[in-house]
FIVODO-154466 format. One record per residue (C-alpha): z, y, x; residue in three letters; residue number from 1. Coordinates in nm, 4 decimals. Each point is the difference from the previous one (the first is absolute). Layout:
N
NODE         pz         py         px   resn   resi
NODE          Z          Y          X    ALA    NUM
...
This chain:
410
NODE         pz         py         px   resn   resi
NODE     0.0000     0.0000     0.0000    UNK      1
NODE    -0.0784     0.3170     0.1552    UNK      2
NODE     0.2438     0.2976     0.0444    UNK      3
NODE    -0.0194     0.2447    -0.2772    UNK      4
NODE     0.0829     0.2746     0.2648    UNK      5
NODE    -0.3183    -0.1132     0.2027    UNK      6
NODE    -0.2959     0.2817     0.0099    UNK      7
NODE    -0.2232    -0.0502    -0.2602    UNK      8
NODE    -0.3891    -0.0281     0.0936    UNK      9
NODE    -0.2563     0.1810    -0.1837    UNK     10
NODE    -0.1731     0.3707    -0.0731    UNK     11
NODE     0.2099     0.0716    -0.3194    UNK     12
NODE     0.3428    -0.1089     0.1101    UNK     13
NODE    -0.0397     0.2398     0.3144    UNK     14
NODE    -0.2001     0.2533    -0.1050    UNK     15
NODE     0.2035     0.3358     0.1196    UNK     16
NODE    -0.0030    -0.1776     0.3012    UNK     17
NODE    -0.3727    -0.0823     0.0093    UNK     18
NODE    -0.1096     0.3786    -0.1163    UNK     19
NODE     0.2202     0.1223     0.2636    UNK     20
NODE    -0.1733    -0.2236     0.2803    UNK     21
NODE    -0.3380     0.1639    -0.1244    UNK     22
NODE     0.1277     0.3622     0.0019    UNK     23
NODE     0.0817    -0.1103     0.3617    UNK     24
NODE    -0.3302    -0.1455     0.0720    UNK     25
NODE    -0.2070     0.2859    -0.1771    UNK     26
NODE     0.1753     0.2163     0.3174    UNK     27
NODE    -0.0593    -0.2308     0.2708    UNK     28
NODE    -0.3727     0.0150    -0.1357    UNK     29
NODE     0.0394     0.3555     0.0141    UNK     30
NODE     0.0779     0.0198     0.3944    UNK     31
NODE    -0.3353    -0.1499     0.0715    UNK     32
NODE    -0.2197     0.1681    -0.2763    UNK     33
NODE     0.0952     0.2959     0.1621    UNK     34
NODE    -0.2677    -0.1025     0.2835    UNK     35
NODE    -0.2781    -0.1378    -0.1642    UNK     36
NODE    -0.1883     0.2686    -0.0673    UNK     37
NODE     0.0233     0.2627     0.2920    UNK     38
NODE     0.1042    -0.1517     0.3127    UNK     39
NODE    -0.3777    -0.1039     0.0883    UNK     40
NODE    -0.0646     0.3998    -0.0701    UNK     41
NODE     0.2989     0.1075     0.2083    UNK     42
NODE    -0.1165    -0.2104     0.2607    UNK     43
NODE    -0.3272     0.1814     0.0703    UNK     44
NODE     0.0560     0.3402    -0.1253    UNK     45
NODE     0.3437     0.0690     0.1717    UNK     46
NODE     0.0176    -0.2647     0.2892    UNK     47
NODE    -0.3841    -0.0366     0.0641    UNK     48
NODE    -0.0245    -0.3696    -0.0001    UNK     49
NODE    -0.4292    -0.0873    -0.0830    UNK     50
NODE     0.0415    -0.3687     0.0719    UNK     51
NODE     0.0568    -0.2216    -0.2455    UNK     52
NODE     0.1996    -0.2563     0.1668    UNK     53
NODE     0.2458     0.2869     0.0840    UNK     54
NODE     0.0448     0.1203    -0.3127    UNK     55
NODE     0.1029    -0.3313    -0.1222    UNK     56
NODE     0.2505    -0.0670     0.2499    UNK     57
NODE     0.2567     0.1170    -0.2178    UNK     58
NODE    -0.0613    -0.2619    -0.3007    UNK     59
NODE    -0.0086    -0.2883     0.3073    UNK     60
NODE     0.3317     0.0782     0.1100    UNK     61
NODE     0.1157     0.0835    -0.3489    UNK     62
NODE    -0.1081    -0.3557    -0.0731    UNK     63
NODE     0.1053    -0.1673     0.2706    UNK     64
NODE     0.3964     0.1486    -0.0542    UNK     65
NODE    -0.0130    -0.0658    -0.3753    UNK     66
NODE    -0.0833    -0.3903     0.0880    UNK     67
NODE     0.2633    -0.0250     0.2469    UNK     68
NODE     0.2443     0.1759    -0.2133    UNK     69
NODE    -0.0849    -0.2017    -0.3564    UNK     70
NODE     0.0724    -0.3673     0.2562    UNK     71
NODE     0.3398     0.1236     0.1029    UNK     72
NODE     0.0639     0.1577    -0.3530    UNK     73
NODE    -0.0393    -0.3651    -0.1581    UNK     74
NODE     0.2169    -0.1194     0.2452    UNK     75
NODE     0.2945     0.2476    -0.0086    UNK     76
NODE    -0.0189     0.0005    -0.3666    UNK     77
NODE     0.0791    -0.4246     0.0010    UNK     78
NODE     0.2657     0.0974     0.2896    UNK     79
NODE     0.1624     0.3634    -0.1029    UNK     80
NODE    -0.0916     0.0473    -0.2884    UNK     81
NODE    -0.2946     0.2053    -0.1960    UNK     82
NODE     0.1871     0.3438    -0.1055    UNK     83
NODE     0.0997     0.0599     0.4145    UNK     84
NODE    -0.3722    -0.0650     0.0913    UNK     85
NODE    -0.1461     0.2711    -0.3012    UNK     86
NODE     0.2663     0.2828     0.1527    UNK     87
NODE    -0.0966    -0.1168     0.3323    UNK     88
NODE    -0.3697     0.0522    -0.1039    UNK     89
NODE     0.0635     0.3861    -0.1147    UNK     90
NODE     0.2397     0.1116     0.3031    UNK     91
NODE    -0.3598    -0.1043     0.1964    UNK     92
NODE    -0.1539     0.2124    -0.1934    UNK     93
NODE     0.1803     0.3477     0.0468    UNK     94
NODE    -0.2205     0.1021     0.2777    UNK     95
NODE    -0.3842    -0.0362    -0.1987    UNK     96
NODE    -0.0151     0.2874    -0.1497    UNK     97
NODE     0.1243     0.2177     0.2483    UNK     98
NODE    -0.2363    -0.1192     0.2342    UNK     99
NODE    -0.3014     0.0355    -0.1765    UNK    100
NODE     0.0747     0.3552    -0.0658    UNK    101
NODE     0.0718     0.0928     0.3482    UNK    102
NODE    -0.1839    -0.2777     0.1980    UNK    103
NODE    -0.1254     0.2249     0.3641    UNK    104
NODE    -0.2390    -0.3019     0.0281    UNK    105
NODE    -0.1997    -0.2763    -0.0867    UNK    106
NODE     0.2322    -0.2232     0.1483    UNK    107
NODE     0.3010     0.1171    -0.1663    UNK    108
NODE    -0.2104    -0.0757    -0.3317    UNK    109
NODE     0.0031    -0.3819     0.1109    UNK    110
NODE     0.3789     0.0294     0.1079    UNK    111
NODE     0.0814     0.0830    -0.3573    UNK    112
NODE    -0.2214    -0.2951    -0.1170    UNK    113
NODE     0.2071    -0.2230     0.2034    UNK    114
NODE     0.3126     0.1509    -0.2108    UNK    115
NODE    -0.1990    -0.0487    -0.2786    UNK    116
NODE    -0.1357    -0.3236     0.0572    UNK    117
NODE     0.3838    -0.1618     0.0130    UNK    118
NODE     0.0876     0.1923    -0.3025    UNK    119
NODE    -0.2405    -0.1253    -0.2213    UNK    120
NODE     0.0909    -0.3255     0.1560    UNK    121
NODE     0.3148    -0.0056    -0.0767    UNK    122
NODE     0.0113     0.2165    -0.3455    UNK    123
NODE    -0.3260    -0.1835    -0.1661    UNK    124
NODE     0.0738    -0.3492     0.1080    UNK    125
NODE     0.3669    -0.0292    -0.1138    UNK    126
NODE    -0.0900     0.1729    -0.3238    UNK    127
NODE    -0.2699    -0.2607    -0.0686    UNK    128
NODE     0.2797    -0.3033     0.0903    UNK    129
NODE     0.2775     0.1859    -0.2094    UNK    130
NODE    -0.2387    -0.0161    -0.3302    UNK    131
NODE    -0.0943    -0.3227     0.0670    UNK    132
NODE     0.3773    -0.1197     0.0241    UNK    133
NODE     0.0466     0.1551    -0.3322    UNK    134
NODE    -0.3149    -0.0799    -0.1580    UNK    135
NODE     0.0702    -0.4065     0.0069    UNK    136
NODE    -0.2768    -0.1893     0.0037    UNK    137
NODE    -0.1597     0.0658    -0.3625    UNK    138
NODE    -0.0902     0.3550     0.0471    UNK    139
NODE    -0.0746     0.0189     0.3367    UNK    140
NODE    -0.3376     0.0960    -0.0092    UNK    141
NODE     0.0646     0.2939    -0.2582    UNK    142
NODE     0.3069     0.0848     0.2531    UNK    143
NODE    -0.2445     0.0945     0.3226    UNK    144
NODE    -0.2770     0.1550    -0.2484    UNK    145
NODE     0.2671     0.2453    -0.1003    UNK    146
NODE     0.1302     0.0369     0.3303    UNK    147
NODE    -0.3781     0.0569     0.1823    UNK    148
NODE    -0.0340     0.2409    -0.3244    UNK    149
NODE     0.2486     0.2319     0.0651    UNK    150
NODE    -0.0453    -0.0323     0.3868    UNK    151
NODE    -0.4204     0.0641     0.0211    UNK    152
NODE     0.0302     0.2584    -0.3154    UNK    153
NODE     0.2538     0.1990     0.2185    UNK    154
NODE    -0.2557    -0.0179     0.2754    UNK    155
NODE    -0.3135     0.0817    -0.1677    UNK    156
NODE     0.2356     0.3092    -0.1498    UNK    157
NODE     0.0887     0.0984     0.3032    UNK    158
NODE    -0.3493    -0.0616     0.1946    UNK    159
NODE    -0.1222     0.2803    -0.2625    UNK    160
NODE     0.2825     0.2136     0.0010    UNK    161
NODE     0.0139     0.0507     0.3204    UNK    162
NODE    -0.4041     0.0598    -0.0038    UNK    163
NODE     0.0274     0.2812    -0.2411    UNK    164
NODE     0.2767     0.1791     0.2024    UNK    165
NODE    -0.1608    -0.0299     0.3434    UNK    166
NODE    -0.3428     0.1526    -0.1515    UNK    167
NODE     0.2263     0.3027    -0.1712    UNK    168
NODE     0.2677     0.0321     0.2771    UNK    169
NODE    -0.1281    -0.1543     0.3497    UNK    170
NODE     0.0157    -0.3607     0.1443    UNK    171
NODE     0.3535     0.0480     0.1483    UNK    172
NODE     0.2860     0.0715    -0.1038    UNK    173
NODE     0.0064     0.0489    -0.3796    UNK    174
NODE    -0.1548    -0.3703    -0.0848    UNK    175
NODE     0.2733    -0.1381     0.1447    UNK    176
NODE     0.2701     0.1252    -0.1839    UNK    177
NODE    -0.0672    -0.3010    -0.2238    UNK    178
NODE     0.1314    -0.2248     0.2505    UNK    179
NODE     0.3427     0.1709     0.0151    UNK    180
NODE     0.0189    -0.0434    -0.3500    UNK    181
NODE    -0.0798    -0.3516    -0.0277    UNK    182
NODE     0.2414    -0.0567     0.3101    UNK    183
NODE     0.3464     0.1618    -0.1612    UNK    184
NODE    -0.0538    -0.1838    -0.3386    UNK    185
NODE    -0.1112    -0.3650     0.1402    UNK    186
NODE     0.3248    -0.0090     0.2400    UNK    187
NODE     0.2595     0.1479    -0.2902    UNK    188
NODE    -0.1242    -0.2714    -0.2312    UNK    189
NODE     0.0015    -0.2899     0.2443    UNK    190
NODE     0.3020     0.1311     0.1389    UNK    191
NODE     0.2116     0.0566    -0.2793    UNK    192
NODE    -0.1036    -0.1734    -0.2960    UNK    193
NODE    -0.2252    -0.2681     0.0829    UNK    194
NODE     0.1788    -0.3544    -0.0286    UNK    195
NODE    -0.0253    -0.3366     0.2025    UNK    196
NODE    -0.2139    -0.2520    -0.1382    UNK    197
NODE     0.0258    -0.2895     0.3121    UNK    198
NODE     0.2746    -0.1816    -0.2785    UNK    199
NODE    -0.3012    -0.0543    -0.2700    UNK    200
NODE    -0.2015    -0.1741     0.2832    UNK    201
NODE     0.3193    -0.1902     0.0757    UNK    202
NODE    -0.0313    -0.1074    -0.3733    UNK    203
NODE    -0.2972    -0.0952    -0.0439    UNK    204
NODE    -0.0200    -0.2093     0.2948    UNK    205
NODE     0.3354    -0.1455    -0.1777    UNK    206
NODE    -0.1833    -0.0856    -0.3237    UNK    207
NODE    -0.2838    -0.1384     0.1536    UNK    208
NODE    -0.0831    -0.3756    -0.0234    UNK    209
NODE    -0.1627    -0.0378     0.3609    UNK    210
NODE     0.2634     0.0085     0.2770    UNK    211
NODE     0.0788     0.2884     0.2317    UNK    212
NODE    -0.2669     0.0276     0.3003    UNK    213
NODE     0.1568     0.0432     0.2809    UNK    214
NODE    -0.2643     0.1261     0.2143    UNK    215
NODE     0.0278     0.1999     0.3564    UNK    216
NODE    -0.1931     0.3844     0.0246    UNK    217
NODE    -0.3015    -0.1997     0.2240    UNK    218
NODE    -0.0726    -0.2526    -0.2755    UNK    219
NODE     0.0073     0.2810    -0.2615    UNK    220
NODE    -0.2977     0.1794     0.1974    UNK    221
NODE    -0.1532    -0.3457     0.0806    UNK    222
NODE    -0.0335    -0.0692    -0.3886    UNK    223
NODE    -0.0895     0.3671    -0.1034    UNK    224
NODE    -0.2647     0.0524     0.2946    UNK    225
NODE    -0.1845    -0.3333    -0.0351    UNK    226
NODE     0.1478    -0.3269    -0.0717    UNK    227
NODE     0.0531     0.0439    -0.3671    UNK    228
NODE    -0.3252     0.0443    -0.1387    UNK    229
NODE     0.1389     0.2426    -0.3352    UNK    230
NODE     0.1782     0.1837     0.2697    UNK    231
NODE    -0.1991     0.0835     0.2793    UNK    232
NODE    -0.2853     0.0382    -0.2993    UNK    233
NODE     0.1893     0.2807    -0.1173    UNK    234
NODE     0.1068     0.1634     0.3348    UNK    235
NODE    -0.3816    -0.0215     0.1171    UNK    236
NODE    -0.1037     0.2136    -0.3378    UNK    237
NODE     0.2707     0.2170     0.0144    UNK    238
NODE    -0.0946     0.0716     0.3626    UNK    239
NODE    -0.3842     0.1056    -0.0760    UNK    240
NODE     0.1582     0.1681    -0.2999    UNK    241
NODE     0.1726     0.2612     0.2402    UNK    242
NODE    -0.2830    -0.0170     0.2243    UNK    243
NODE    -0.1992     0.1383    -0.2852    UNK    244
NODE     0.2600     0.2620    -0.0535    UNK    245
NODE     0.0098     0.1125     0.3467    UNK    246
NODE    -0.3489     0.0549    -0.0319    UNK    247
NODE     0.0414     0.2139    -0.3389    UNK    248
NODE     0.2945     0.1993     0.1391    UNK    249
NODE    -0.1789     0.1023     0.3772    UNK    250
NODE    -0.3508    -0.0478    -0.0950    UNK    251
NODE    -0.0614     0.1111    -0.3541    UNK    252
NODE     0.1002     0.3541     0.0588    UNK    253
NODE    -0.2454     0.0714     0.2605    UNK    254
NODE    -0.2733    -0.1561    -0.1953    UNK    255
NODE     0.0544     0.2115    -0.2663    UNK    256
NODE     0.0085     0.3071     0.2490    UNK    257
NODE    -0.3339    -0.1235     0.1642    UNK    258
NODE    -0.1499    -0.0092    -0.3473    UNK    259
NODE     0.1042     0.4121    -0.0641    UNK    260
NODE     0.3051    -0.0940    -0.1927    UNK    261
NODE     0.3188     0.2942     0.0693    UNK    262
NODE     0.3535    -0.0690    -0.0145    UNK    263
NODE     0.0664     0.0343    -0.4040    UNK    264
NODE    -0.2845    -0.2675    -0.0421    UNK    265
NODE     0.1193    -0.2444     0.2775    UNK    266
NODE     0.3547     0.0652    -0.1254    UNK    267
NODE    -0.1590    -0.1412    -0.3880    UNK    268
NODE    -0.1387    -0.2902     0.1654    UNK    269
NODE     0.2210    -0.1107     0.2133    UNK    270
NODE     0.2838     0.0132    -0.2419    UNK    271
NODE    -0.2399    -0.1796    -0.2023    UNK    272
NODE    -0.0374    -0.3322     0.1045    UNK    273
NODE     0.4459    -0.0398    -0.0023    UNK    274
NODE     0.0086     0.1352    -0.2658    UNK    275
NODE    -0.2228    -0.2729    -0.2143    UNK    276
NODE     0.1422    -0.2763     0.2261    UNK    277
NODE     0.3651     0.1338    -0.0841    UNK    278
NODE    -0.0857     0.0150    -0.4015    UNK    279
NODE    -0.1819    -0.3380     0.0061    UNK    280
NODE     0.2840    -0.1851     0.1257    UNK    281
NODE     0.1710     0.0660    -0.3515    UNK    282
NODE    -0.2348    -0.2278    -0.0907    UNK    283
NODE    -0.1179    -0.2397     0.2627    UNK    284
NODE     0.3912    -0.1027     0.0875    UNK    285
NODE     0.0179    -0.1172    -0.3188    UNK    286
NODE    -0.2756    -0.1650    -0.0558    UNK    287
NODE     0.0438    -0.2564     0.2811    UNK    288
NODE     0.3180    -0.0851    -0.1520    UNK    289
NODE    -0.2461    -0.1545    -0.2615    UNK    290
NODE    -0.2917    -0.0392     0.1276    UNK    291
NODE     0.1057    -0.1442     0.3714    UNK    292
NODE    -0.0690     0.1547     0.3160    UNK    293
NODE    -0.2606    -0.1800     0.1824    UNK    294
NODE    -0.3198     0.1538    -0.1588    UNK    295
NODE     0.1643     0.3491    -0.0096    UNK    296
NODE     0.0292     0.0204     0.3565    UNK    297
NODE    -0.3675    -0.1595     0.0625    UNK    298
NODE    -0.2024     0.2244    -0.2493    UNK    299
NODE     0.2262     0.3070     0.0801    UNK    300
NODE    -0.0642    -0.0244     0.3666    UNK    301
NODE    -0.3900    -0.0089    -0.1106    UNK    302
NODE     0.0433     0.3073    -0.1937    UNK    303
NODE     0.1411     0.1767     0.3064    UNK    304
NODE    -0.3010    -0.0932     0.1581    UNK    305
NODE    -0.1944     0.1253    -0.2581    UNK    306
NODE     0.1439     0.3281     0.0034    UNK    307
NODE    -0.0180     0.0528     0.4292    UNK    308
NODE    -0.3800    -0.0711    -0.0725    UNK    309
NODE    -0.0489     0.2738    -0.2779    UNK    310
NODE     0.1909     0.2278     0.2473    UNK    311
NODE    -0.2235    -0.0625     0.3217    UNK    312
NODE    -0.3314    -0.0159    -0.2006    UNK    313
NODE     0.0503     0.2751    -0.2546    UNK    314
NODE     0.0862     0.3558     0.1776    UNK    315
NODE     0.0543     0.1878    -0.3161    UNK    316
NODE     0.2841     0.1062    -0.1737    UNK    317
NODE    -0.0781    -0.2586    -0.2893    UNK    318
NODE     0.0086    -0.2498     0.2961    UNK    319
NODE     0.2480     0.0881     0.1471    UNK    320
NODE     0.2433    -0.0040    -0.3604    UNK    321
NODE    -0.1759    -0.3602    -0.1152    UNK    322
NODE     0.1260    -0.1603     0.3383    UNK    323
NODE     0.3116     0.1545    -0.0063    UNK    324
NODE     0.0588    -0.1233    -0.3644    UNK    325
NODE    -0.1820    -0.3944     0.0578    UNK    326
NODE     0.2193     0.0117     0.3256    UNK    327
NODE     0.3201     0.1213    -0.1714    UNK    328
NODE    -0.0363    -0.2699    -0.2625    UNK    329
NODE    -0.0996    -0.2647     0.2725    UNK    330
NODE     0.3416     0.0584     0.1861    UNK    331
NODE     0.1887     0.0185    -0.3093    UNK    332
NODE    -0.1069    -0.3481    -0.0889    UNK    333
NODE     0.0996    -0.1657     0.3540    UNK    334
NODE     0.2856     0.2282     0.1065    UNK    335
NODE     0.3265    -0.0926    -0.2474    UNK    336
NODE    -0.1742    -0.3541    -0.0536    UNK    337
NODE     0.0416    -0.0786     0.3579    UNK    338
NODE     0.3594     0.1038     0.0205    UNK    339
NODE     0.0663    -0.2147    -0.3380    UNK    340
NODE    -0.1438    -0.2525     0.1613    UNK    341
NODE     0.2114    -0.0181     0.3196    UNK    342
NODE     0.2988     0.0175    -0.2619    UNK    343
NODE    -0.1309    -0.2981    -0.1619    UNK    344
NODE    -0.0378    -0.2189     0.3157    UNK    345
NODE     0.2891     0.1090     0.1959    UNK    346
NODE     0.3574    -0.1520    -0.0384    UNK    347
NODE     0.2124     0.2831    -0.0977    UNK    348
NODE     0.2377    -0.0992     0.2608    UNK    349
NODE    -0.2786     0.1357     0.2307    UNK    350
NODE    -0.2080     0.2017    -0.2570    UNK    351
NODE     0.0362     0.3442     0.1874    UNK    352
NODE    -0.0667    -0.1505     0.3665    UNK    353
NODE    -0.3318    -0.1110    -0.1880    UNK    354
NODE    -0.0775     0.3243    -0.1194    UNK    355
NODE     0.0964     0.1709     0.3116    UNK    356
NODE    -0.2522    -0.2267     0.1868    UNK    357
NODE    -0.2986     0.0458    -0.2031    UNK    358
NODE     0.0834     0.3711     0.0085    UNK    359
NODE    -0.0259    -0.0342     0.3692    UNK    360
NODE    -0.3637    -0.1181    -0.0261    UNK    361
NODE    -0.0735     0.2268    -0.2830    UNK    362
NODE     0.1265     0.3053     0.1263    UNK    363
NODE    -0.2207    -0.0617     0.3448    UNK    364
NODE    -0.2608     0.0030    -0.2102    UNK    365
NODE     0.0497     0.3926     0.0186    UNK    366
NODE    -0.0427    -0.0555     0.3928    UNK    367
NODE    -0.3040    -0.1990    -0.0308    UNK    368
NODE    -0.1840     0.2310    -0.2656    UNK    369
NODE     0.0460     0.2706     0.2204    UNK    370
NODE    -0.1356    -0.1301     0.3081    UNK    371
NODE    -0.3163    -0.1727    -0.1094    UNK    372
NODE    -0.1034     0.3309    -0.2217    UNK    373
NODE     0.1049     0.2211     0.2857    UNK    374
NODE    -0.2302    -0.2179     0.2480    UNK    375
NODE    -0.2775    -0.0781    -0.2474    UNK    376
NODE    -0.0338     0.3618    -0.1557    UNK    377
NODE     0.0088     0.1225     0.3710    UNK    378
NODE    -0.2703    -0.2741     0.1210    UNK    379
NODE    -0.2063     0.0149    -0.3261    UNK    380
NODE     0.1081     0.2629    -0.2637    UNK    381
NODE     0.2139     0.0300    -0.2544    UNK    382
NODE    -0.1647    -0.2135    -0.2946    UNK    383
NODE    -0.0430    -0.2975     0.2821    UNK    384
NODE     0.3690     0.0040     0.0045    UNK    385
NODE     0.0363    -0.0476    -0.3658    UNK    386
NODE    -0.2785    -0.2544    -0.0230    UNK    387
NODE     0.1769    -0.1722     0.2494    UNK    388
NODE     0.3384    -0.0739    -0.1849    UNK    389
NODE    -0.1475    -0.0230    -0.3250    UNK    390
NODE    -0.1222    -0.3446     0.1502    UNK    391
NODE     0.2733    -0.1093     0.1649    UNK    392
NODE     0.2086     0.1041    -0.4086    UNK    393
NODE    -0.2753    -0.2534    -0.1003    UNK    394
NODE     0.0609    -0.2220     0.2448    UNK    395
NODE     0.3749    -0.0429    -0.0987    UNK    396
NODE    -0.0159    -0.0555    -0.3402    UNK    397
NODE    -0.2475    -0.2864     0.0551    UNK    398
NODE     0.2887    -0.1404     0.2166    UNK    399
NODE     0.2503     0.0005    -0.2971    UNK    400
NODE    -0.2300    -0.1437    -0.2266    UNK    401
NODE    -0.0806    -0.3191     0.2405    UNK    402
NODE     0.3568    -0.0222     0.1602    UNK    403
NODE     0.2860     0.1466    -0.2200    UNK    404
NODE     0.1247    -0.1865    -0.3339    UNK    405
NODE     0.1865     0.1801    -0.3351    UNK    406
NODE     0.3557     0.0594     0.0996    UNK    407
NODE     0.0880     0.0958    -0.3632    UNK    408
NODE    -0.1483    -0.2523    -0.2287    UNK    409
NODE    -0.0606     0.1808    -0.3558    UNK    410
């Protein structure tokens, strides 16, 4: 019989909790969206950067942080705790938008990124495990649609928000006031009010009929990286996934410059493609609750490709707004599926130490993006670059199809 005092699993028995954990996350979305749209710009207007691959230095070692930081988030949260890790996550984060306002240099810009970089780690990562501990297994894929929702709408708000004030007000400093914003509110809350969730884990792992997994931090990445084919499917996808996004955060901006576009436009579009990936996710979270995840996560990665393609091909405005759309909807079909799917395979005994590793390989996706468009758009031009990863998007959802099988039978 099971202790009436337990934690009780589920979205409507911890729902202040749950709405909390996305007011959190719709900050830590914040801190990055801040970026997306004018940090290309600043780059050659104020610091006189022309090649690509420079430019895009700061989303490589943005990336490469944010994995490091989501493996050792999953694994602090199964040691310490998840609350110590979030608060950890937003003390990181004090510095960002400081330095952005007042960066000298070009290489204080990628400083900051590395501050960045573990923040998001940190903050986005333990949010996603905390709603999963409290979402049970039932919900779970509604639980990281919500979550991505408020996280990527925050972004795309924020990617366009700070558009509009740099083409009113300057590139630096007024656009960042944002950031200071988002900083105060997302460490009071996680601070103060937010509350543990590593006990519901603890429970459901109690109420489960398979046995506790004891399993060491090397066989965790073992099984998420390749030897368990659902989980090294998903941690491949989620990795081109990012790779895609990399491209859309460093590379998208300057296309639309090179195609006449000014800041207010570049501002609409980049806030654009978030912004239908953070609305779709209402949706698409849910629907592989019923619907399973498997074919989501193919198709949607096909979609992404889709959209890269109307992006390189089409240099118009119209183009530019149909990729952004196909490719918003693409990620919004992969990106909570592929969390929910982790959840579904993983033990929750070592649930977040899963989710921490196949952030790892997600997150370098970032890393990855940014080099091969740097490299490619410097070698062969921009649309090349796009051409380029809409294969490889291609590419990996042809490997889910063949390799991966539904975690979350309907």
């Amino acid at each position: 019989m099971l202790d009436e005092a337990a934690p009780r699993l589920g979205l409507r028995a911890n729902i202040p909790q749950f709405l909390l954990l996305i007011l959190v996350n719709a900050f830590v979305g914040g801190m990055v969206g801040i970026e997306r749209s004018i940090l290309p710009e600043l780059a050659q207007k104020e610091f006189g950067l022309a090649e690509r691959t420079a430019i895009l230095l700061f989303i490589a070692v943005f990336g490469v942080t944010k994995a490091a930081a989501n493996y050792f988030a999953g694994r602090l949260g199964d040691r310490w705790g998840r609350k110590p890790v979030l608060v950890a996550g937003w003390i990181v984060a004090a510095p960002v938008p400081f330095l952005l306002m007042w960066a000298p240099n070009w290489g204080w810009v990628i400083v900051t990124n590395v501050f960045l970089g573990v923040s998001q780690g940190l903050t986005w990562s333990t949010a996603v495990i905390m709603k999963i501990d409290l979402a049970g297994p039932r919900n779970r894929g509604l639980a990281m649609g919500l979550n991505e929702f408020a996280g990527y709408l925050s972004v795309a708000i924020a990617a366009w928000a700070t558009g509009y004030i740099a083409a009113r007000h300057g590139l630096r400093p007024e656009p960042f006031y944002l950031g200071v914003v988002f900083l105060v509110f997302g460490l009071l809350l996680s601070a103060f009010v937010v509350k543990e969730t590593k006990g519901h884990a603890s429970h459901e792992a109690a109420t489960r009929n398979s046995p506790t997994e004891a399993l060491s931090n090397g066989a965790i990445f073992k099984l998420a990286t390749w030897k368990d084919r659902n989980l090294s499917s998903a941690t491949q996808a989620g990795f081109v996934n990012n790779l895609n996004d990399g491209l859309a955060w460093g590379l998208f901006p300057i296309i639309f410059a090179a195609a006449g576009l000014g800041l207010d436009a570049i501002g609409v579009l980049a806030g654009l493609y978030p912004a239908v990936w953070g609305i779709s996710q209402l949706v698409t979270g849910g629907l592989s609750d019923r619907w399973g995840r498997k074919w989501l996560i193919a198709s949607g990665m096909w979609v992404q490709s889709a959209g890269i393609l109307a992006i390189a091909l089409w240099w118009s405005y119209a183009g530019f707004a149909t990729g952004a759309v196909l490719l918003g909807v693409g990620t919004a079909m992969v990106y909570p599926t592929l969390i929910a799917s982790i959840g579904d395979v993983a033990h929750p005994s070592w649930r977040a130490s899963a989710v921490g590793v196949y952030r790892l390989w997600r997150d370098l996706g970032y890393a990855a993006g940014a080099i091969i468009a740097g490299v490619v758009a410097d070698l062969f031009g921009l649309g090349n670059a796009a051409l380029v990863i809409a294969v490889l998007t291609f590419l990996s959802g042809i490997f889910v199809a063949i390799r991966m099988s539904e975690t979350h039978p309907r």
